[in-house]
C-alpha positions as CSV (number, residue, x, y, z in Angstrom):
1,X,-35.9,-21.3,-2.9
2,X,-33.8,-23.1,-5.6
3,X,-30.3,-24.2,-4.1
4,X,-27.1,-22.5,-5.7
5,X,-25.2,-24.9,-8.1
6,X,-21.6,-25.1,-8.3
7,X,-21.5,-23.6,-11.9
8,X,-23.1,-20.7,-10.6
9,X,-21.0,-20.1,-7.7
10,X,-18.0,-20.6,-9.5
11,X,-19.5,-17.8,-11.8
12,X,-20.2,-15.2,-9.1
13,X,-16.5,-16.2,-8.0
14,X,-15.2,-14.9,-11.1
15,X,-17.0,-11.7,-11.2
16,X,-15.8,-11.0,-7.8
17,X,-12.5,-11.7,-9.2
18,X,-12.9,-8.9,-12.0
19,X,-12.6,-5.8,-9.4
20,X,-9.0,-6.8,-8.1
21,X,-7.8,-8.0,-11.3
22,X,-8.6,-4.4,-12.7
23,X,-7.4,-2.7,-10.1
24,X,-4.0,-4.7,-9.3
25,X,-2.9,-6.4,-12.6
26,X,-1.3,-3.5,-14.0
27,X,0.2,-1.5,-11.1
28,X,3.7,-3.3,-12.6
29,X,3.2,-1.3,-15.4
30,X,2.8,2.2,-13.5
31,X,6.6,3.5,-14.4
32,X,6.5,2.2,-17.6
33,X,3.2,4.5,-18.5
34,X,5.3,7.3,-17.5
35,X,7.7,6.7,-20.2
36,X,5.1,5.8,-22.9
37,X,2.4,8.7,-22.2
38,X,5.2,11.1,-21.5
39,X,3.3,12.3,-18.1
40,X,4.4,12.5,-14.5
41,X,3.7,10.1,-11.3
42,X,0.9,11.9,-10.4
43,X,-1.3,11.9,-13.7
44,X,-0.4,8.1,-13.8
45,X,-1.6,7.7,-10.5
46,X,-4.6,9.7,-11.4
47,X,-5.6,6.7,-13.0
48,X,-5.5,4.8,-9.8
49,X,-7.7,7.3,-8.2
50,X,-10.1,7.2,-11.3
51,X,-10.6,3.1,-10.5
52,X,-11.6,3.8,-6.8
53,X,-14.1,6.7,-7.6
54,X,-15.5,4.4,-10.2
55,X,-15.4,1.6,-7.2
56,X,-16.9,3.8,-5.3
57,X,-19.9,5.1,-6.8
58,X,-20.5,1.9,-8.7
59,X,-21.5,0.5,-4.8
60,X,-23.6,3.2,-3.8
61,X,-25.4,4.0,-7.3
62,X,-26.1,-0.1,-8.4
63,X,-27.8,-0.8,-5.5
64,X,-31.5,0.8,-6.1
65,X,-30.9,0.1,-9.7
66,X,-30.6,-3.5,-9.5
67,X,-33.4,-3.6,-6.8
68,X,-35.7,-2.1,-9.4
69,X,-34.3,-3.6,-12.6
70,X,-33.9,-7.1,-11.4
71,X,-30.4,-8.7,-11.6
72,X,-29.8,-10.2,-14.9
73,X,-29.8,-7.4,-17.0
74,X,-28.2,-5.0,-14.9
75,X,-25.0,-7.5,-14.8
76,X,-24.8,-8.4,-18.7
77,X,-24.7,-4.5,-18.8
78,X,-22.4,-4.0,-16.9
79,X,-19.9,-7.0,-17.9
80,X,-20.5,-5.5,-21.4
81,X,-19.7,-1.8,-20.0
82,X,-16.1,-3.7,-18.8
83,X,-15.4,-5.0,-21.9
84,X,-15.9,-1.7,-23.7
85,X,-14.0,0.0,-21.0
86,X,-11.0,-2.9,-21.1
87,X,-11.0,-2.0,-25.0
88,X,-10.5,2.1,-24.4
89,X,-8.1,1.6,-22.0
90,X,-5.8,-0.5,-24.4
91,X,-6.6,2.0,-27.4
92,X,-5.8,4.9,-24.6
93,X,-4.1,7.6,-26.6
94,X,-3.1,9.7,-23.5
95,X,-3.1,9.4,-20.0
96,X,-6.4,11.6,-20.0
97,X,-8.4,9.3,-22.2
98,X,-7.0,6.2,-19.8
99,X,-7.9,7.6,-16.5
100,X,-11.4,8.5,-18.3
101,X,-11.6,4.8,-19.2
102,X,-10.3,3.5,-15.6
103,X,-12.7,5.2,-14.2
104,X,-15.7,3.4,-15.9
105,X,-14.0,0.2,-15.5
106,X,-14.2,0.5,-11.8
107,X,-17.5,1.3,-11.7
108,X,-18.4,-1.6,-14.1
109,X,-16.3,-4.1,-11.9
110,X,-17.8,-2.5,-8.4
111,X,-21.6,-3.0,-10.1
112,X,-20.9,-7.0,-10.9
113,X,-19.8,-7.4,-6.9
114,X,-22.9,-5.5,-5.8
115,X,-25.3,-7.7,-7.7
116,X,-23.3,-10.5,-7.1
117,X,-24.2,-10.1,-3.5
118,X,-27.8,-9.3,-4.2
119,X,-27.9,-12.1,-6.2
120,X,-27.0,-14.5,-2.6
121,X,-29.6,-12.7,-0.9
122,X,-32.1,-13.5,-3.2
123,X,-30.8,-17.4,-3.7
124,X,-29.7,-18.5,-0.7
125,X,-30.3,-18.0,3.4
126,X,-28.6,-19.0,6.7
127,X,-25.5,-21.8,6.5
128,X,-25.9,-21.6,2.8
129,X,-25.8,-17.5,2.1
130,X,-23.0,-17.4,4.8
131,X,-20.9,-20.4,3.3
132,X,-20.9,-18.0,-0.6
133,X,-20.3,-14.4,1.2
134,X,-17.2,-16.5,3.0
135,X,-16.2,-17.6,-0.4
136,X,-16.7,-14.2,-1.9
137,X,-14.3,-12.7,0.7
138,X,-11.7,-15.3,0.1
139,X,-11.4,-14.8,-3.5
140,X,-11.6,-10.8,-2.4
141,X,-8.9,-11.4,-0.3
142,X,-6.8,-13.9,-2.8
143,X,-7.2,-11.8,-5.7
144,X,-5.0,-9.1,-5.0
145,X,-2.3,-11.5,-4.5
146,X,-2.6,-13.2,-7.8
147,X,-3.4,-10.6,-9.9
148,X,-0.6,-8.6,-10.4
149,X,1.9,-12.2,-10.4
150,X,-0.7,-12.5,-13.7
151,X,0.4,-9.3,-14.7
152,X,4.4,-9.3,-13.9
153,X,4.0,-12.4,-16.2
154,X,2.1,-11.0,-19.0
155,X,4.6,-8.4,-18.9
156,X,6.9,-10.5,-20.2
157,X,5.3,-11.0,-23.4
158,X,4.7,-7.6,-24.3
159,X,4.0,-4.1,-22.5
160,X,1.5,-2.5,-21.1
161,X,-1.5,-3.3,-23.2
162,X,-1.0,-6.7,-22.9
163,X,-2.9,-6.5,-19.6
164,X,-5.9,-5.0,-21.2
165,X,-6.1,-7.7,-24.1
166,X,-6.2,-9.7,-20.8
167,X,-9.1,-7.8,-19.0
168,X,-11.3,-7.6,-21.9
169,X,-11.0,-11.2,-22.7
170,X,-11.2,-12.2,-19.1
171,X,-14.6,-10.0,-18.9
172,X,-16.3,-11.6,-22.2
173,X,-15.4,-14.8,-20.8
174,X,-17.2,-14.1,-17.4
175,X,-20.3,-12.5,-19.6
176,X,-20.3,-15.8,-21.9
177,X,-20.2,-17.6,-18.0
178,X,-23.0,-15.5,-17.0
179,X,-25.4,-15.9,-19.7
180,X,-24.9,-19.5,-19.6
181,X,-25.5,-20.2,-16.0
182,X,-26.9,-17.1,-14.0
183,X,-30.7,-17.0,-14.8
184,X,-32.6,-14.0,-13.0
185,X,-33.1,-14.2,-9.5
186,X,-35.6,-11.1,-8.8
187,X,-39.1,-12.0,-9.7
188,X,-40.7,-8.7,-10.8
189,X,-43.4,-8.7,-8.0
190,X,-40.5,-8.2,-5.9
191,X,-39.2,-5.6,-7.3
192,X,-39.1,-2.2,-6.2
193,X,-39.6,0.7,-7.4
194,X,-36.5,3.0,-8.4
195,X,-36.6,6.0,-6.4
196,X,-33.3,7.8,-5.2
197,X,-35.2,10.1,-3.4
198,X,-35.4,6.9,-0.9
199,X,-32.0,5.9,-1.5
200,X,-31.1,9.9,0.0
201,X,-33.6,9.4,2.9
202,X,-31.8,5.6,3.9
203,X,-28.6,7.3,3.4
204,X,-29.2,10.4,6.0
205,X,-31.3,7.7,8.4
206,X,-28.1,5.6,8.8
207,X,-25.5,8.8,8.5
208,X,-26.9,10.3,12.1
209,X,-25.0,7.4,13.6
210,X,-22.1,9.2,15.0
211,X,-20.4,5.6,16.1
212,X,-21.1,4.2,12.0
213,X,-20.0,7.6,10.7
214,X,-16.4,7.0,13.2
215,X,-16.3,3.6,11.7
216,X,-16.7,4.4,7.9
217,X,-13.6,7.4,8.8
218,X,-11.7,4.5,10.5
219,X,-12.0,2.6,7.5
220,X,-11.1,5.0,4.6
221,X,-8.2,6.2,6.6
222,X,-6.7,2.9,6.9
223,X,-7.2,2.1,3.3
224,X,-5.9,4.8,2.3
225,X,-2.8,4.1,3.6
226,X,-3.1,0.7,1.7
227,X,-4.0,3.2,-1.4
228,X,-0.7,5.1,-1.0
229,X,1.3,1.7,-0.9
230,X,-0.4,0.3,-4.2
231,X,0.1,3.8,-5.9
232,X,3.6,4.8,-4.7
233,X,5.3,1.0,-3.9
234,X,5.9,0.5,-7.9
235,X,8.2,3.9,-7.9
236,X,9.8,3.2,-4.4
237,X,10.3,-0.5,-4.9
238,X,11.5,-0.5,-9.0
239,X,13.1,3.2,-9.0
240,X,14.3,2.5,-5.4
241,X,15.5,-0.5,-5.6
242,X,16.1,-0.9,-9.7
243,X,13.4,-4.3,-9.4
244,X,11.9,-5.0,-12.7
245,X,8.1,-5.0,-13.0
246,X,8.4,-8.8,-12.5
247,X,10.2,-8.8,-9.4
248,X,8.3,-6.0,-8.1
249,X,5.1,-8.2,-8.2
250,X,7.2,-10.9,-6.0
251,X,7.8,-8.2,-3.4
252,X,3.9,-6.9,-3.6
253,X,2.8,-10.5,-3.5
254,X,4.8,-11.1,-0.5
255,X,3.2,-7.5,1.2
256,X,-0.7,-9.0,0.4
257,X,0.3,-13.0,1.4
258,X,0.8,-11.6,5.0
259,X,-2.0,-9.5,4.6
260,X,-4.3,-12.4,3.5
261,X,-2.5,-14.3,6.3
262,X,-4.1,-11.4,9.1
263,X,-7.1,-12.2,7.6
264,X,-7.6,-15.8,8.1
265,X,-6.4,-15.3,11.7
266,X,-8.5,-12.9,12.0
267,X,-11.5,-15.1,11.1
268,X,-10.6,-17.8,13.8
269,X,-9.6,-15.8,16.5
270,X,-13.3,-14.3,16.0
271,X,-15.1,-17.5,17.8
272,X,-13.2,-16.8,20.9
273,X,-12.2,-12.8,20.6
274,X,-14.0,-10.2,20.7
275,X,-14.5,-8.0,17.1
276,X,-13.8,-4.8,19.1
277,X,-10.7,-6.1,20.8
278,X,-9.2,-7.7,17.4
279,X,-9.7,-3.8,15.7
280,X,-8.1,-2.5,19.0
281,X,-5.0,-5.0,18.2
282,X,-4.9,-4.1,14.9
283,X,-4.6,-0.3,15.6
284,X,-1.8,-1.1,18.0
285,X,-0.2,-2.7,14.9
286,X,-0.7,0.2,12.9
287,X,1.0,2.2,15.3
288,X,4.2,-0.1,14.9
289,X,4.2,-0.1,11.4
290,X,4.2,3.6,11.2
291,X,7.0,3.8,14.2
292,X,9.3,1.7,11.7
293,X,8.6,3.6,8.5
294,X,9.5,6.2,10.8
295,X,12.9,4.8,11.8
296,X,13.5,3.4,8.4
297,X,13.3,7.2,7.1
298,X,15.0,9.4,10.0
299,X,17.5,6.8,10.2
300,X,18.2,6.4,6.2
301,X,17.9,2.5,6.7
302,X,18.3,1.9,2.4
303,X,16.8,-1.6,3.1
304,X,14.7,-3.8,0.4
305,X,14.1,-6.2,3.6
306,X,13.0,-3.8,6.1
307,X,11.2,-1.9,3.7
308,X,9.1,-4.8,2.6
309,X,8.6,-5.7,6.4
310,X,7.1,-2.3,7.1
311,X,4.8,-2.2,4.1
312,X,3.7,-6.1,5.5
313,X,2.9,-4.2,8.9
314,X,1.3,-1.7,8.0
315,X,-0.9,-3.5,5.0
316,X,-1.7,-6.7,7.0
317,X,-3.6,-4.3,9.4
318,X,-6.7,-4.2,7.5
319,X,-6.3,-8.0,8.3
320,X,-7.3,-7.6,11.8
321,X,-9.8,-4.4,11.3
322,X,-11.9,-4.0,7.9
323,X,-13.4,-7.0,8.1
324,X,-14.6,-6.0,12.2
325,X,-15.1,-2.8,11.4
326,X,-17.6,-4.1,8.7
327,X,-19.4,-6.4,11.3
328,X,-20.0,-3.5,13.9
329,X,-21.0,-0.5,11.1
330,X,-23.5,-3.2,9.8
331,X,-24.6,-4.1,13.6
332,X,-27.2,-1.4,14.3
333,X,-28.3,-1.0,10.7
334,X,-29.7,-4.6,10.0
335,X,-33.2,-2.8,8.5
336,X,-30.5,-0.7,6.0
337,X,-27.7,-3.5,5.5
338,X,-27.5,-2.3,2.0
339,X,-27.3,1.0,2.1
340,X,-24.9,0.5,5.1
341,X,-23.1,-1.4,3.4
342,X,-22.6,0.8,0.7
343,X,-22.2,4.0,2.2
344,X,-19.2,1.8,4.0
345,X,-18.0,1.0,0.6
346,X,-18.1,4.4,-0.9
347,X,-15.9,5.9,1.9
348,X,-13.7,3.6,2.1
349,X,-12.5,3.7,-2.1
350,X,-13.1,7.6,-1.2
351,X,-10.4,8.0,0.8
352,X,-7.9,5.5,-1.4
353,X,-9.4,7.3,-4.0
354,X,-7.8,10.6,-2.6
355,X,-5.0,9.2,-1.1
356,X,-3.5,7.8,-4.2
357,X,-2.5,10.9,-6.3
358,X,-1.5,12.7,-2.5
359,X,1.3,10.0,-2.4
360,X,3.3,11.7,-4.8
361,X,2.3,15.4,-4.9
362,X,2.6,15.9,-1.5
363,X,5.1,13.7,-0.3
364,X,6.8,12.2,-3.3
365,X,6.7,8.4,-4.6
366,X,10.0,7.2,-3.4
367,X,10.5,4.8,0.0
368,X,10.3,7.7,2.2
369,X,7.7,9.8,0.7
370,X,5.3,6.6,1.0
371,X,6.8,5.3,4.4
372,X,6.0,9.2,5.1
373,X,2.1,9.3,4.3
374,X,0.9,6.1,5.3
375,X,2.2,6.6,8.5
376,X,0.4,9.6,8.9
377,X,-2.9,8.2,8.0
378,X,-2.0,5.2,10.2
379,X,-1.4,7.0,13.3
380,X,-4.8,9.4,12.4
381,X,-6.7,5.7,12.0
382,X,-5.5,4.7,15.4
383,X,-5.8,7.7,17.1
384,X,-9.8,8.1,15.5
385,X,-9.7,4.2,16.6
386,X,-9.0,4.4,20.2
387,X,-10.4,7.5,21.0
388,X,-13.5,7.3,19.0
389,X,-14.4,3.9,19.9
390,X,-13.7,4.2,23.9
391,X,-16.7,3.3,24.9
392,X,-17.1,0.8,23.0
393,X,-17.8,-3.0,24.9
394,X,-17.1,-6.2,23.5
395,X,-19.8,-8.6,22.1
396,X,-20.2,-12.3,22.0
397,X,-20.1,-14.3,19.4
C-alpha cells in the first residue's frame, strides 16, 4: 500500500475545508440578504437549512456511489458541481433561486468529505489512517472558526457576492490541487457493485439498534441547537447589539474558539476518561447553558458579554459529546462503519437542517428567541442523554 504524501494530504485537507467554508463564510451577510432580496429572516435562513439537507444527503447518497465508481471521478464531479453551484449562488436572482443553489453546494461539499475519507481507507491503515482522520477533524473543527473571519474581511471589499467569487475560486483551485496530486485509489476489481437496494438493507440492519438510533437523536438535537445559534446569532448579535458584519464574526469566532477548545480537551481527557462519562459531563453543561439563557431572558439581562458567554456554553458542548457520541454509535457497527457513519451524519445536518428556519418562525431571531430554542433542544438532548443512555457502562481505552 503506497504511503500518503504530504501534497496529498494537504489536498484532502483542503477539501475538508470546502464544507465549513460554504456553510460559515457568509452567515455575516445573512441581514444584509434581507435587505437586497427584499425577503424575511426565515426565507434567508431557508438557505441555511437548504446547505444542511444538501450536507445531509450528500453523506448518505455518495457513499455506494463512490464504492462503485471508484474515487477519482466521483470527486472531480463533484468539485466541478461546487464550482457551478458557487457561480449560481452569486448570479442568485432571488432568494428562491439561492437556497436552490445552497442546497447543491452542500451536497457537493458533503460528497468531497465522504470520499475524502474513503480515499484514507483505501491508502492508509493503523497509526497512519488514524494520524489523517485526526487531521481531518482538526481542520473540521478549525474551519468554522476561520471561515467566517475570511468572510467579515471580504465583506469589506464589497457585499455579499464577494464571498461567492471566493467559493468558486477556492473550489477550482482545490479541483486544479486534485487533478494534480490525487490519482485513483480504488482499483476496479475492488469495486462494488452499485446497488441501493443494499444500501436500504445496511441501513434497516443498523437502524434496529435502539441504543445507535438514541445516539443519532442525541446528536441532531444537540446540533440543532448549534444550528439555531449559526442561523439566528447574526440577527441577535448585529440587530441586537448594532455589531457590523465584521465585528459580529469576532464575537462568533470567539463562541467556536471555546468550542474548538472543548474539543481538544476532550481528546486528552479520553486516555484516562471514559467516552460515556465525558458525554454525561457534557449534558450536564448543556443543562447550564440553557439555565443562563434562561436567566438572561426572564431576567431581561441586555448583555453582549453574558450573551456571548451563554452561546460559548451551550456551543462548546458538542466539544465534550459529538465526537463520543461518534465513537459509541460506530462501536457495535464496525462490519457497517460506513453506513453507520452516514446514517449518523444525515441525522445530525437533519435536525440543524430543521432547526434553522424554526429559530425565527417559531420563536423569533433576536437574543431571546434563540437563547429560547436552543435551550429547549438542550434540555430535550440531556434529558434523551441521561435517560436514554442509563444503562450505559464505561469502556477502557
Amino acid at each position: 500500500m503506497p504511503a500518503i504524501k504530504k501534497r496529498q494530504a494537504a489536498t484532502m485537507g483542503l477539501i475538508s475545508a470546502l464544507g465549513p467554508f460554504q456553510f460559515d463564510m457568509y452567515l455575516p451577510a445573512l441581514p444584509a440578504l434581507i435587505l437586497y432580496f427584499s425577503t424575511t429572516e426565515t426565507m434567508v435562513q431557508l438557505t441555511i437549512t437548504a446547505s444542511l439537507l444538501g450536507m445531509a444527503f450528500g453523506q448518505v447518497l455518495v457513499g455506494p456511489i463512490t464504492d462503485a465508481l471508484g474515487r477519482r471521478r466521483p470527486l472531480i464531479i463533484a468539485l466541478s458541481v461546487f464550482i457551478v453551484a458557487s457561480l449560481a449562488c452569486l448570479s442568485a436572482a432571488d432568494v428562491t433561486w439561492m437556497v436552490i443553489a445552497r442546497f447543491i453546494l452542500g451536497f457537493s461539499a458533503a460528497a468531497g468529505f465522504v470520499i475524502v475519507n474513503a480515499f484514507i481507507r483505501d491508502m492508509a491503515t493503523g497509526d497512519n489512517a488514524a494520524k489523517l482522520y485526526s487531521t481531518q477533524a482538526a481542520i473540521s473543527s478549525l474551519a468554522p472558526v476561520v471561515a467566517p473571519l475570511v468572510g467579515g474581511q471580504l465583506l469589506l471589499f464589497g457585499d455579499w457576492h464577494i464571498v461567492f467569487i471566493f467559493l468558486a475560486f477556492m473550489g477550482a483551485a482545490v479541483m486544479a490541487f486534485v487533478a494534480a496530486y490525487l490519482p485513483e485509489s480504488l482499483p476496479i476489481e475492488s469495486r462494488s457493485e452499485l446497488s441501493f437496494k443494499a444500501t436500504f438493507t445496511a441501513w434497516g440492519h443498523v437502524l434496529r439498534d435502539s441504543r445507535f438510533v438514541v445516539l443519532i437523536l442525541l446528536g441532531g438535537l444537540l446540533f440543532g441547537s448549534v444550528a439555531s445559534f449559526i442561523a439566528g446569532a447574526p440577527f441577535a448579535l448585529q440587530q441586537g447589539f448594532g455589531l457590523t458584519p465584521t465585528e459580529y464574526t469576532y464575537a462568533f469566532a470567539m463562541v467556536t474558539v471555546i468550542m474548538f477548545g472543548a474539543n481538544s480537551l476532550n481528546r486528552y481527557l479520553l486516555k484516562y476518561v471514559s467516552s460515556i462519562s465525558l458525554m454525561r459531563y457534557g449534558l450536564a453543561q448543556a443543562l447550564l447553558a440553557a439555565a443562563v439563557m434562561i436567566t438572561i431572558n426572564v431576567f431581561e439581562i441586555h448583555s453582549l458579554v453574558l450573551t456571548i458567554v451563554g452561546y460559548a456554553l451551550a456551543v462548546s458542548v458538542m466539544g465534550f459529546t459529538m465526537a463520543n457520541i461518534m465513537g459509541m454509535a460506530m462501536r457495535e457497527h464496525a462490519e457497517r462503519a460506513g453506513v453507520a457513519a452516514g446514517l449518523n451524519g444525515f441525522a445530525t445536518s437533519l435536525f440543524g437542517a430543521m432547526a434553522a428556519p424554526l429559530t425565527s418562525i417559531v420563536f423569533g431571531a433576536d437574543v431571546q428567541g434563540v437563547g429560547t430554542f436552543m435551550s429547549i433542544l438542550l434540555i430535550a438532548a440531556a434529558l434523551l442523554g441521561f435517560f436514554g443512555l442509563r444503562n450505559e457502562v464505561p469502556v477502557r481505552h
